[in-house]
MIVO-861940 format. One line per 10 residues: number of its first residue (from 1); for each residue y, x, z of N, C-alpha, C, O. Coordinates in steps of 0.001 Angstrom, whole numbers. Layout:
// residues N
NUM> Y X Z Y X Z Y X Z Y X Z; ...
//
This chain:
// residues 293
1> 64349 40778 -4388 64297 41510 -5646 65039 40728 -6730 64737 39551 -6928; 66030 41349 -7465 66537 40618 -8443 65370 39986 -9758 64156 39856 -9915; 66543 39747 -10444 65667 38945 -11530 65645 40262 -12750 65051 40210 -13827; 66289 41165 -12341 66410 42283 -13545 65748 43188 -13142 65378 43887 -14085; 65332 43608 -12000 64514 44481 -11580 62622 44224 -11622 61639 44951 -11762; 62928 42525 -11377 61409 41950 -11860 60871 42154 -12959 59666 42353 -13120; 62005 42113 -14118 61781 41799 -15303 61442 43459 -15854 60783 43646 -16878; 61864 44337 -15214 61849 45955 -15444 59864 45847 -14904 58896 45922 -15661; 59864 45654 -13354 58661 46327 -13034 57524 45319 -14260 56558 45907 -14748; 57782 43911 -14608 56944 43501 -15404 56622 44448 -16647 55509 44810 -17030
11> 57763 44730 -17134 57861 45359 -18510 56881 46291 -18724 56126 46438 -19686; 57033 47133 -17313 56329 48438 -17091 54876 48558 -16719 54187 49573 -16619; 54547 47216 -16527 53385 46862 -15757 52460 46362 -17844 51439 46653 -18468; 53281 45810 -17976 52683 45049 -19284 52495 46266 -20052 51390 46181 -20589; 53140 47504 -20392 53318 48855 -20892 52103 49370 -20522 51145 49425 -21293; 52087 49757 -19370 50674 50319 -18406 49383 49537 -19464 48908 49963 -20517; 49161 48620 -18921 47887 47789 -18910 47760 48023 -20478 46672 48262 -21002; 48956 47936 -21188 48456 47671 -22409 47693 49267 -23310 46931 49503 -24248; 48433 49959 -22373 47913 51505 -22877 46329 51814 -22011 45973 52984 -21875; 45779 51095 -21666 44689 51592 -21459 44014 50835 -21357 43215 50953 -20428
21> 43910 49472 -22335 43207 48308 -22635 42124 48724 -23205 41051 48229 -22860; 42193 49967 -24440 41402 50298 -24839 39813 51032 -23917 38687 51040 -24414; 40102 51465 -22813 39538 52284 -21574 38533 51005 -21185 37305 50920 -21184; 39625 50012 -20841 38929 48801 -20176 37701 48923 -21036 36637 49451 -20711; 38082 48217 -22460 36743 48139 -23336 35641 49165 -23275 34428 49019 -23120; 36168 49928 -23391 35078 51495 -23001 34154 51269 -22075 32942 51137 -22241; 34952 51216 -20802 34274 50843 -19455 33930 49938 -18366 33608 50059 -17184; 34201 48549 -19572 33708 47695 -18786 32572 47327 -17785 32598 46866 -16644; 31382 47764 -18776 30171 47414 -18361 29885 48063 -16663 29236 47512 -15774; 30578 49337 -16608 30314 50149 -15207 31669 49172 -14377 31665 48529 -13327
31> 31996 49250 -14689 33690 47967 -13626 32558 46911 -13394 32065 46789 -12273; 32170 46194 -14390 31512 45102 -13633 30466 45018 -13379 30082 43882 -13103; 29223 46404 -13322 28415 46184 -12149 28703 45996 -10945 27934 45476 -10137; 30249 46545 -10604 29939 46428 -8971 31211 44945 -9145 31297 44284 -8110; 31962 44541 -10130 33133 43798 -9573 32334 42417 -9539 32324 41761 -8498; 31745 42031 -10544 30697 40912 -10852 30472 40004 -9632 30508 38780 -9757; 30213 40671 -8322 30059 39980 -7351 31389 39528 -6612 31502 38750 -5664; 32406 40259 -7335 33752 39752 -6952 33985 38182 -7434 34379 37229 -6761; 33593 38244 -8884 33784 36968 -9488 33063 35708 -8938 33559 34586 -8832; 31518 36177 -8531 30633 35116 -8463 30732 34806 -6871 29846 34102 -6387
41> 31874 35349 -5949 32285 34688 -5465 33186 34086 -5324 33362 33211 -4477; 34108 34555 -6354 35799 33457 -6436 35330 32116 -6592 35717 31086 -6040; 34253 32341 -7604 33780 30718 -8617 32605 29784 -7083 32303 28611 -6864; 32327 30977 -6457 31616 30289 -5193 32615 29108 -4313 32432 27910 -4097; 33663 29987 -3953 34736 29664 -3260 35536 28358 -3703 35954 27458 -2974; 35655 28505 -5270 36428 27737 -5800 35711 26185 -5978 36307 25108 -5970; 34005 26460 -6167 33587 25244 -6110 33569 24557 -7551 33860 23367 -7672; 33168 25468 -8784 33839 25501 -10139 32381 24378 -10254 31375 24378 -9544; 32635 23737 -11083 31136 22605 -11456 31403 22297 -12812 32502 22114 -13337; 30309 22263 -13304 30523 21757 -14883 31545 20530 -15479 31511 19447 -14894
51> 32158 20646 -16265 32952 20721 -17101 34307 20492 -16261 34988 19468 -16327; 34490 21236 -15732 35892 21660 -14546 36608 21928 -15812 35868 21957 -16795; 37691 22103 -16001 39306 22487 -16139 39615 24100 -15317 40257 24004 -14272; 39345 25010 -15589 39810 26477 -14563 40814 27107 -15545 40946 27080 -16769; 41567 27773 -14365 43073 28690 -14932 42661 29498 -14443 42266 29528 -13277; 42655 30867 -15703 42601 31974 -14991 43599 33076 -15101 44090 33316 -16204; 43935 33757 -14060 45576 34183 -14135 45181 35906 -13502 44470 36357 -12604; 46325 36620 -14813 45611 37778 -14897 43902 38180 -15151 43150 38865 -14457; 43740 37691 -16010 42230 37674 -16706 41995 39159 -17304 40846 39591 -17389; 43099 39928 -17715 42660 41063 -17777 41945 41220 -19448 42530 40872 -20473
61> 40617 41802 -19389 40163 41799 -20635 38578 40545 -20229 37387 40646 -20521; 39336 39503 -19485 38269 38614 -19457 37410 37771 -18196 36629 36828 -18325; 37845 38457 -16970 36851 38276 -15810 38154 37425 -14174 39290 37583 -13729; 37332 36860 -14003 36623 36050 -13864 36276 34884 -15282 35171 34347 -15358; 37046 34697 -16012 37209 33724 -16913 35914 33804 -17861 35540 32794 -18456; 35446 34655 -17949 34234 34468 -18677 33037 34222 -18653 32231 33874 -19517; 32949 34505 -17202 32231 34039 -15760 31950 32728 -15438 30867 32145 -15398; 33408 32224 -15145 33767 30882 -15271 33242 30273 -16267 32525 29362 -15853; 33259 30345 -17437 32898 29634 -18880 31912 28987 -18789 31834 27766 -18932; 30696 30043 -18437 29459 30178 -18497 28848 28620 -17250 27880 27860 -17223
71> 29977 28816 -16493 29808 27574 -14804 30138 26626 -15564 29180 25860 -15665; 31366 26147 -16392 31750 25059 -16632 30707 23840 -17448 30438 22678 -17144; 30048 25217 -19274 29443 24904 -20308 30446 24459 -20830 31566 24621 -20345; 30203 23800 -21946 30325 23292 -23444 30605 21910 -23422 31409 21453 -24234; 29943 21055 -22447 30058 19768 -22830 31347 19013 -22413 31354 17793 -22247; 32572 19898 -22231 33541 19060 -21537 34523 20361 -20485 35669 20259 -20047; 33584 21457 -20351 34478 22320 -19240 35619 22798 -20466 35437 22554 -21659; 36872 23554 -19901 37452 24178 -20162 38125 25677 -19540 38319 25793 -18330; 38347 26432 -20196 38944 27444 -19280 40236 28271 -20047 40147 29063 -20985; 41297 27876 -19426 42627 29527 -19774 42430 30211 -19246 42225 30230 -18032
81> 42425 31132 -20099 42536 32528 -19642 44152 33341 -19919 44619 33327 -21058; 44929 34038 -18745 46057 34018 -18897 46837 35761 -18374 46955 36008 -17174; 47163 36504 -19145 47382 37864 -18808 49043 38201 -19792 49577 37727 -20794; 49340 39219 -18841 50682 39437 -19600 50532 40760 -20518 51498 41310 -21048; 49325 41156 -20624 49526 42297 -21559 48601 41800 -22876 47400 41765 -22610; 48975 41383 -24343 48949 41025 -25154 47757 42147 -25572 47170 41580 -26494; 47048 43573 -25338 46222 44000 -25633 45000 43576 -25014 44116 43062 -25699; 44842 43785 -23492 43932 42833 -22921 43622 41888 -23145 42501 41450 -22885; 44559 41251 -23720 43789 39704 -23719 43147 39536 -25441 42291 38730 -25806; 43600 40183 -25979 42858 40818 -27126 41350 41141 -27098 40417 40652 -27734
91> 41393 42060 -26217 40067 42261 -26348 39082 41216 -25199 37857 41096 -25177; 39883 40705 -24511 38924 39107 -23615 38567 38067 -24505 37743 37218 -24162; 39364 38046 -26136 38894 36907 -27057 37880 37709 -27421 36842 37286 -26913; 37676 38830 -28174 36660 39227 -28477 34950 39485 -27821 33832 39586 -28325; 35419 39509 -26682 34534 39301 -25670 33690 38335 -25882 32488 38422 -26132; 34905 36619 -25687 34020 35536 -25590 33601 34946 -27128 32878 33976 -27354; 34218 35753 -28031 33743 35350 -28947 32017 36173 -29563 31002 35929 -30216; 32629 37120 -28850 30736 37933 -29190 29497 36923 -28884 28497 36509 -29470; 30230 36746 -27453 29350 35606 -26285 29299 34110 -26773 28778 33346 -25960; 29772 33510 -28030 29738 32511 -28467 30518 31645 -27291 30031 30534 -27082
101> 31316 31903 -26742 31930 31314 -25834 33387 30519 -25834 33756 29592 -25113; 34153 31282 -27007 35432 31138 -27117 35884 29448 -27628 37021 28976 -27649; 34525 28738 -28030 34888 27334 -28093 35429 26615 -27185 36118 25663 -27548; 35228 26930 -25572 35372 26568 -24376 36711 27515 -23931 37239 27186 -22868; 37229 28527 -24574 37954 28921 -23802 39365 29127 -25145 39443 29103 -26374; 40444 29357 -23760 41710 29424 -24821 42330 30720 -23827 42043 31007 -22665; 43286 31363 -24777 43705 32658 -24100 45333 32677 -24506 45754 32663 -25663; 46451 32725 -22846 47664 32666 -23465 48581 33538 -22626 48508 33490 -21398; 49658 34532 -23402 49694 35987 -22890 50945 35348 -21747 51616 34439 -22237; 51212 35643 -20663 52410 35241 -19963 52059 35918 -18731 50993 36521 -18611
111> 53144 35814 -17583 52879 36634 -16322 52653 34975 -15277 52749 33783 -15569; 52293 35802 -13888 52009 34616 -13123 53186 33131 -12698 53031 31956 -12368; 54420 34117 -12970 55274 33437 -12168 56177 32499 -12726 56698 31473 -12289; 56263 33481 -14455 56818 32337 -15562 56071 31706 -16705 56869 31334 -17565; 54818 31455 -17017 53963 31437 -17723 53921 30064 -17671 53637 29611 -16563; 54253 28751 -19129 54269 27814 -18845 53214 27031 -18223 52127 27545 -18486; 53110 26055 -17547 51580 25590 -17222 51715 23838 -16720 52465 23245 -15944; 50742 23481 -17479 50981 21956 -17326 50538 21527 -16297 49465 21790 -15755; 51464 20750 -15940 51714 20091 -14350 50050 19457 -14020 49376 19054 -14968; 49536 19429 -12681 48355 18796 -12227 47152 18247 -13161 46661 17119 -13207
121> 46742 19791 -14120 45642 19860 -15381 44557 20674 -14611 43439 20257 -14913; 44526 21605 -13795 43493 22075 -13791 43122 21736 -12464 43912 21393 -11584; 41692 21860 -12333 40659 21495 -11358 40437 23137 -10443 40414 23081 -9214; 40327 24141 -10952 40278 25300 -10240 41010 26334 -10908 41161 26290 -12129; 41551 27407 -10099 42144 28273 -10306 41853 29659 -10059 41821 29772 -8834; 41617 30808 -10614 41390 31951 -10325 42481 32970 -10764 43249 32913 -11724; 42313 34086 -9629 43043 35071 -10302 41663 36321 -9750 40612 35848 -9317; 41850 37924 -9841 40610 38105 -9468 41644 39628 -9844 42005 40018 -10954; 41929 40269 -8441 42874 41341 -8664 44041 41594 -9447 44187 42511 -10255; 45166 40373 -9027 46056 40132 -9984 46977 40053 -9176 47807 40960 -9232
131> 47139 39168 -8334 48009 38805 -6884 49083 39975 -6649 50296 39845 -6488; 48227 41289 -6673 49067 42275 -5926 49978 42800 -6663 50955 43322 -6127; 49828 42763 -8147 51102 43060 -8790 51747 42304 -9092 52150 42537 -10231; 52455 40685 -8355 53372 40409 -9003 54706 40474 -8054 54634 40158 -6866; 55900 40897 -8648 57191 41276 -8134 57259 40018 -7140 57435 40393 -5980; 57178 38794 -7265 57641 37580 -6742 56199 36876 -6288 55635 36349 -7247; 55678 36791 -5361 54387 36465 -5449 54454 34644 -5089 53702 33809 -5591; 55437 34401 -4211 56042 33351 -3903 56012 32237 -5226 55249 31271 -5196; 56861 32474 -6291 56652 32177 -7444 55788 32076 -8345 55691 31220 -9224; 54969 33210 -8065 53882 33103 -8897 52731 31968 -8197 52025 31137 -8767
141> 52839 32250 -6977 51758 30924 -6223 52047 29396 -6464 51062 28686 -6667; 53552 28694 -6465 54453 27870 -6574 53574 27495 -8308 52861 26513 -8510; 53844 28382 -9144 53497 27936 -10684 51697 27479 -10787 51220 26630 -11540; 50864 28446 -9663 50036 28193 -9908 49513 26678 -9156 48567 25990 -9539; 50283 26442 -8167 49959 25612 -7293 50355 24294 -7935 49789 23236 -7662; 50991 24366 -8487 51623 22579 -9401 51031 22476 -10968 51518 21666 -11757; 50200 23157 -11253 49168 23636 -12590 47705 22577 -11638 46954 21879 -12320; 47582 22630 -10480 46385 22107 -10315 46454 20618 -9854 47425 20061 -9343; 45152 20049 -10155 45345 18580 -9965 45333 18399 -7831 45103 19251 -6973; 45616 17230 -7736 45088 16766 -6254 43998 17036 -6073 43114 16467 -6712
151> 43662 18192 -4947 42198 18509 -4429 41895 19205 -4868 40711 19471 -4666; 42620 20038 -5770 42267 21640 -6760 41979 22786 -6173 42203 22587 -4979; 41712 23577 -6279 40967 24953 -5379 41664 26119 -6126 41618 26238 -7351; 42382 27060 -5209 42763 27985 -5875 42087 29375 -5213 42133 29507 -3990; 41402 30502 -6122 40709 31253 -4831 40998 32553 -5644 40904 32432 -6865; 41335 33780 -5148 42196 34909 -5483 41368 36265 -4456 41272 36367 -3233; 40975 36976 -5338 40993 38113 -4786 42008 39198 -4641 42895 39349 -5481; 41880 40015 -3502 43123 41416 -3591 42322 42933 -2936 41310 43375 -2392; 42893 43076 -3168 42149 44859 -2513 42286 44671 -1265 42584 43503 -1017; 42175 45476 -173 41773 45596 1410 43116 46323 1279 44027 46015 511
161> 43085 47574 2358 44189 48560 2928 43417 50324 2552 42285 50760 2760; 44328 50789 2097 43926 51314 418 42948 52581 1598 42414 53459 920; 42696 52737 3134 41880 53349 3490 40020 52975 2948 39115 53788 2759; 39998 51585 2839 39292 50587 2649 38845 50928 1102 38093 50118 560; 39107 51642 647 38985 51407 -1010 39850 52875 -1657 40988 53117 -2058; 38733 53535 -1504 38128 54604 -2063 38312 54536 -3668 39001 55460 -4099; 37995 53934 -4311 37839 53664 -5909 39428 54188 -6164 39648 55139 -6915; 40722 53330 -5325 41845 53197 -6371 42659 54520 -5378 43597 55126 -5894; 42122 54929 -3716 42941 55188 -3112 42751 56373 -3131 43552 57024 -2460; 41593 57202 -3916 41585 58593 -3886 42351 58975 -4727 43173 59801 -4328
171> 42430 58519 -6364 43317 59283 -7178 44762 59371 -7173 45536 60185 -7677; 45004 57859 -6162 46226 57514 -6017 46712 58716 -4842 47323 59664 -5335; 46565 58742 -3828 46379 59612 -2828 46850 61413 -3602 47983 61883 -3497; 45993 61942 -4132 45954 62883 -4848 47358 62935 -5799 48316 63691 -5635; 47206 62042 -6698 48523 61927 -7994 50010 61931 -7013 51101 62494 -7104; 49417 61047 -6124 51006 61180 -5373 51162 62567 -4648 52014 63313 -5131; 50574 62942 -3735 50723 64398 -2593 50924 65410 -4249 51881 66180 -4177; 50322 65449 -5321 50669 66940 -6362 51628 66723 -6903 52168 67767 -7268; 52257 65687 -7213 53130 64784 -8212 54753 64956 -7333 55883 65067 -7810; 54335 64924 -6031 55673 64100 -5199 55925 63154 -5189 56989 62904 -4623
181> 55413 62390 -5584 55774 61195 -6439 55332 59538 -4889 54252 58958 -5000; 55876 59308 -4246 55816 58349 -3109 55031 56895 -3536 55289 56094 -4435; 53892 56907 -2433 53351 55255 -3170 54205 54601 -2997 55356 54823 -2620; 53436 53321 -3395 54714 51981 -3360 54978 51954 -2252 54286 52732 -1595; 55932 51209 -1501 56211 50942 -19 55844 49588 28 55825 48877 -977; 55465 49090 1491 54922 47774 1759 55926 46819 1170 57121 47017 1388; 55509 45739 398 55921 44696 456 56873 44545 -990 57739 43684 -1150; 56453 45693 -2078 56331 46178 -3515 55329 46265 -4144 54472 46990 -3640; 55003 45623 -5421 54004 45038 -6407 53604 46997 -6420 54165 48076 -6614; 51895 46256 -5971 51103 47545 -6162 49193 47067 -5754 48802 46179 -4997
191> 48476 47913 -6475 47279 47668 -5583 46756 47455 -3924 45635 47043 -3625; 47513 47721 -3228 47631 47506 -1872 48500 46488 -1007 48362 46422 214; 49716 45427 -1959 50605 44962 -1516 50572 43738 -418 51450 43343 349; 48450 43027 -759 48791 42228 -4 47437 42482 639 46675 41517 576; 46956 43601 1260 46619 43839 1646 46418 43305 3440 45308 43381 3968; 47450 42868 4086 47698 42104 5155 47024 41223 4621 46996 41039 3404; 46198 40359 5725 45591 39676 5673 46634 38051 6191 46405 36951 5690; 47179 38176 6722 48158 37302 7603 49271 36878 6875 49745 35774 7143; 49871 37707 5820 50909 38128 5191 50501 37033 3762 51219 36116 3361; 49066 37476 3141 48422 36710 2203 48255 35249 2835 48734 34290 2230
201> 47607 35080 4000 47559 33874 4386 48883 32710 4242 48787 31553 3833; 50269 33510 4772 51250 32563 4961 51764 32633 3590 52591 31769 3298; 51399 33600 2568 52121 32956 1469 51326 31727 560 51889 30846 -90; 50052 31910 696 49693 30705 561 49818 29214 1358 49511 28085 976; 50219 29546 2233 50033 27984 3364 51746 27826 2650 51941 26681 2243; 53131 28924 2428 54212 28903 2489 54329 27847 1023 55175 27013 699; 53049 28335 344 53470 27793 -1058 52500 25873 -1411 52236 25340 -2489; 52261 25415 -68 51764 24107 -6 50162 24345 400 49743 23359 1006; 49134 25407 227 47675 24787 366 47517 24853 1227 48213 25374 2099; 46439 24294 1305 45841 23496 3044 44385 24338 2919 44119 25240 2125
211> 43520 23739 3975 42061 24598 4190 41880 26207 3673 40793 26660 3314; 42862 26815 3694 42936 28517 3366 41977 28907 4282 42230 28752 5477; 40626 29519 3844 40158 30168 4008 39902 32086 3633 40409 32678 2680; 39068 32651 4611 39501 33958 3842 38074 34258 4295 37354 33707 5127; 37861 35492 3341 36067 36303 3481 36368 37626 2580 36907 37959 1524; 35806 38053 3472 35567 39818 3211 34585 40478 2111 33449 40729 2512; 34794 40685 1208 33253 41306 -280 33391 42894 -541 34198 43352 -1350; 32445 43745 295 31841 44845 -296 32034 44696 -2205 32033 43607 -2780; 32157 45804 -2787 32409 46040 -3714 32200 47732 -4277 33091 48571 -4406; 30602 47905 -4571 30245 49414 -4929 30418 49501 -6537 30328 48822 -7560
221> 30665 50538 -6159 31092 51015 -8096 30289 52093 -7959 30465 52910 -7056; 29314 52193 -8862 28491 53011 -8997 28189 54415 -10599 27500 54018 -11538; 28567 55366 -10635 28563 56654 -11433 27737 57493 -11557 27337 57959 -10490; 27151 58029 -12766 26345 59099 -12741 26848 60251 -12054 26150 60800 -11202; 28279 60774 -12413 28245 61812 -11833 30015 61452 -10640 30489 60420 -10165; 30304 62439 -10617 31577 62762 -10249 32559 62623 -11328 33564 61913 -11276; 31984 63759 -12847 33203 63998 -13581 33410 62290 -14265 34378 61902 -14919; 32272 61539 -13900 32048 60432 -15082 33220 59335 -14522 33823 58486 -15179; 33345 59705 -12842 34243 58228 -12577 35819 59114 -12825 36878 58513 -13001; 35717 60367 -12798 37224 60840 -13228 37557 60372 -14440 38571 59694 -14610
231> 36695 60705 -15441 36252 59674 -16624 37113 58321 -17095 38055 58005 -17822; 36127 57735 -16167 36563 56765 -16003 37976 56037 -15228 38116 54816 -15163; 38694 56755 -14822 39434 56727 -14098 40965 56728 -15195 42031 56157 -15426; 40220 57649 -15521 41941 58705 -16619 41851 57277 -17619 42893 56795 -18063; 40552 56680 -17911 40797 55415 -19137 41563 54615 -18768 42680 54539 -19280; 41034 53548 -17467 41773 52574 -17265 42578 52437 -15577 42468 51491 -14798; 43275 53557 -15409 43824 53547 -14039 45348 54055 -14190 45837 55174 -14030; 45981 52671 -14599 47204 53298 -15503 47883 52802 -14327 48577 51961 -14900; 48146 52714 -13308 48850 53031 -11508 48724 54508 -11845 49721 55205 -12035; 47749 54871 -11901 47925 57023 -11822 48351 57453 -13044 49058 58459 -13103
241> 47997 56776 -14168 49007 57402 -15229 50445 57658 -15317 51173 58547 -15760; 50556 56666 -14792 52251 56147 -14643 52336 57443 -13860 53087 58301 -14325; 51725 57696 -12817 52087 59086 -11641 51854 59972 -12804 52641 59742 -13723; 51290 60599 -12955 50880 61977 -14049 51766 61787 -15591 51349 62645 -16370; 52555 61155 -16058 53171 61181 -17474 54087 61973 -17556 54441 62050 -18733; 54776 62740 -16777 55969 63618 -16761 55310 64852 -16286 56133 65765 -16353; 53783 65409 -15679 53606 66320 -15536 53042 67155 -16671 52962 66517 -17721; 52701 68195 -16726 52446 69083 -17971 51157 68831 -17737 50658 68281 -16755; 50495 69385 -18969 49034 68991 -19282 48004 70189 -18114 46883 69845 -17741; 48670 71647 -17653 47689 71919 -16991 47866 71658 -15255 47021 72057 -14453
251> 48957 71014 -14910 49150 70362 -13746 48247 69254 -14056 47126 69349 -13558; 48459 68371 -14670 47593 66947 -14865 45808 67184 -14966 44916 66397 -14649; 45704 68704 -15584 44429 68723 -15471 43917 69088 -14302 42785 68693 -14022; 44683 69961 -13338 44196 70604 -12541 44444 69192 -11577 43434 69029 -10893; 45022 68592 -11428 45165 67191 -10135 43676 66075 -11124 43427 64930 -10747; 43300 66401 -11719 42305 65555 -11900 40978 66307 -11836 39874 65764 -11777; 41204 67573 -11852 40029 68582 -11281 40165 68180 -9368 39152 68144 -8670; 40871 68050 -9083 41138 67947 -7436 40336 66511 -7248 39470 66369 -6385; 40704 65540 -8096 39921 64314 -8142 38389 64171 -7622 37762 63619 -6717; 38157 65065 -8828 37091 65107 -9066 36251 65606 -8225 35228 65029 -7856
261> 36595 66637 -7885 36110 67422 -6020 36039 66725 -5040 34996 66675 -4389; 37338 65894 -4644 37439 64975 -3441 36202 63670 -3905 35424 63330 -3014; 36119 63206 -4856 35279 62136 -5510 33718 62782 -4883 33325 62351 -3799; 32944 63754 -5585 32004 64472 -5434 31485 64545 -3825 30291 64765 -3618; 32328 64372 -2799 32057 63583 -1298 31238 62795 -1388 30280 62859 -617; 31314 61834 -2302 30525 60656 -2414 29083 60548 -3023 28424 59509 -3074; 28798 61455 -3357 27434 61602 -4078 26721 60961 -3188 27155 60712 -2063; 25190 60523 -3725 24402 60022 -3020 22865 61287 -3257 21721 61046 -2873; 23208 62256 -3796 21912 62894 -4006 22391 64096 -3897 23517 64317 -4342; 21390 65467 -3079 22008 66236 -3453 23254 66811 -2691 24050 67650 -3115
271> 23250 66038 -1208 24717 66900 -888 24447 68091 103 25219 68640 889; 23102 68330 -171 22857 69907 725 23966 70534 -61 24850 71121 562; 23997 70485 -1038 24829 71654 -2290 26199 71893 -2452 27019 71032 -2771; 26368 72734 -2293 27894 73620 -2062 28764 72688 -3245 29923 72312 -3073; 28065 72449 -4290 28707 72122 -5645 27553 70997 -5990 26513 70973 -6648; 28387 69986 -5102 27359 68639 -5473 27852 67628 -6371 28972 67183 -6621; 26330 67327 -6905 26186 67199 -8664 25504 65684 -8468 25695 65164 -7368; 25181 65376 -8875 24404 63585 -9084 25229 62508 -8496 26381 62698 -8107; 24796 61708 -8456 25421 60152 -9067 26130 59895 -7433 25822 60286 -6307; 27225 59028 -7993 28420 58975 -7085 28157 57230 -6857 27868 56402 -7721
281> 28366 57029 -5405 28460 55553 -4650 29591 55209 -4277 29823 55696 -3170; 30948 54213 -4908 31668 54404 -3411 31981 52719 -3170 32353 51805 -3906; 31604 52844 -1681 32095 51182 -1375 33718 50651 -1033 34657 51255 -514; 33627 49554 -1449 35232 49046 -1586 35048 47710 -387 34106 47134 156; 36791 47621 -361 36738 46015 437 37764 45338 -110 38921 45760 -117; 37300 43985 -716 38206 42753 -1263 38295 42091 -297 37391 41955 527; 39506 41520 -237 39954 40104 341 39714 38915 -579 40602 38691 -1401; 38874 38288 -567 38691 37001 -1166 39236 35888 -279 38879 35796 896; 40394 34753 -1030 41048 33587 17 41183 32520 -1175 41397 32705 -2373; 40979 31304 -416 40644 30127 -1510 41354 29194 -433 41323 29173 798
291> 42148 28265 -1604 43593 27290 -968 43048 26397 -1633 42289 26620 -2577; 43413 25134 -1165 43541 23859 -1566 44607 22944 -1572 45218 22737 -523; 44975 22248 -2831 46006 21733 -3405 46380 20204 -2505 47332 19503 -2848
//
């Protein structure tokens, strides 16, 4: 991939995220009932101990990194928090500052691969659904990998194989078949890219760590209804926005009425009913993998 085409899908990626930063805030609290256990095992993995040094890359509007904070304390931990969309990370200061937290933490907007980072400073590293969008992942591992000291832990979550994960692969699924519009193809920055398990492995061993381990995390996201995770969906699922921005408003409504139907499968109450209504379950699968420096 060139260096001009990187610099395009970044652009577009930083565009995305930043238009539905606001969503994030909306809907955090339901994202991290079920992601929460995503985090509290990166920081498992990573081996985070009080007053550690952690980088966190693609932090988003805050997570793992705030998570982290809380592991390190006050008396000495530190934590970056590090995202390329300048709205997100907006609202991740506000976060830790609600949380009286932001003394311990610093927040600085850049992408994975060019984002300055001082040579052998940090003690652990997180990213926590970030991996899969970057154009160059090679690079981005390389920057993160010479950021950590001797014996540093780097531990990264990614999505499964988008059969696996229901949450991102129904609307995506849908937006693309009404749209025309073709998913990414293997081995192009997307929610599914590193999905290979083997593929993730050698780019970490490719980029220096040793003891790579890997473990599998269930991940339920849980909804009152059907219409609530469409809802939720249209806020912060700007992969399907990007699909739906050129269609007209009653195509876009009617492919998110289709959503919403295919979603409604999932109910947990209630599915004698032709037109089933109550609260929606759906389970996911992360790849969680943790390298050492």
């Amino acid at each position: 991939m060139s260096n001009s085409q990187s610099h395009q899908i970044k652009q577009s990626q930083r565009q995305g995220w930043d238009s539905v930063a606001l969503g994030w805030q909306k809907w955090w609290k339901i994202f991290e009932n079920g992601a929460q256990t995503v985090s509290d095992k990166l920081i498992e993995l990573a081996d985070i101990k009080p007053n550690s040094k952690v980088l966190d890359i693609a932090t988003g509007i805050g997570e793992p990194a705030i998570s982290a904070a809380y592991r390190v304390g006050n008396s000495g931990g530190h934590v970056l928090a590090t995202d390329l969309s300048p709205q997100m990370l907006s609202i991740a200061k506000e976060r830790a500052k609600s949380q009286n937290i932001d003394n311990i933490m610093e927040f600085k907007e850049g992408d994975a691969e060019t984002i300055a980072l001082q040579s052998s400073t940090f003690d652990v590293a997180l990213c926590r659904w970030g991996l899969m969008f970057l154009p160059n992942i090679e690079a981005g591992l390389s920057n993160i990998y010479k950021s950590l000291v001797d014996g540093g832990r780097f531990a990264a979550a990614v999505w499964s194989t988008a059969d696996k994960v229901p949450q991102l692969s129904i609307p995506m699924n849908i937006a693309s078949r009404e749209t025309n519009t073709p998913l990414p193809p293997p081995g192009t920055p997307g929610p599914f890219s590193l999905a290979d398990e083997k593929l993730l492995y050698r780019a970490f061993e490719k980029s220096g760590f040793r003891n790579i381990q890997i473990e599998k995390v269930n991940v339920t996201f849980k909804f009152e209804t059907a219409e609530e995770y469409t809802k939720f969906t249209q806020d912060i699922a700007a992969p399907v926005n990007a699909m739906l921005k050129n269609q007209s408003k009653e195509h876009t409504e009617q492919i998110w009425n289709t959503i919403t139907q295919e979603v409604s499968k999932y109910t947990t109450t209630g599915t004698d009913s032709a037109d089933k209504q109550g609260p929606v379950s759906l389970n996911n699968e992360a790849i969680c993998i943790v390298g050492t420096k």
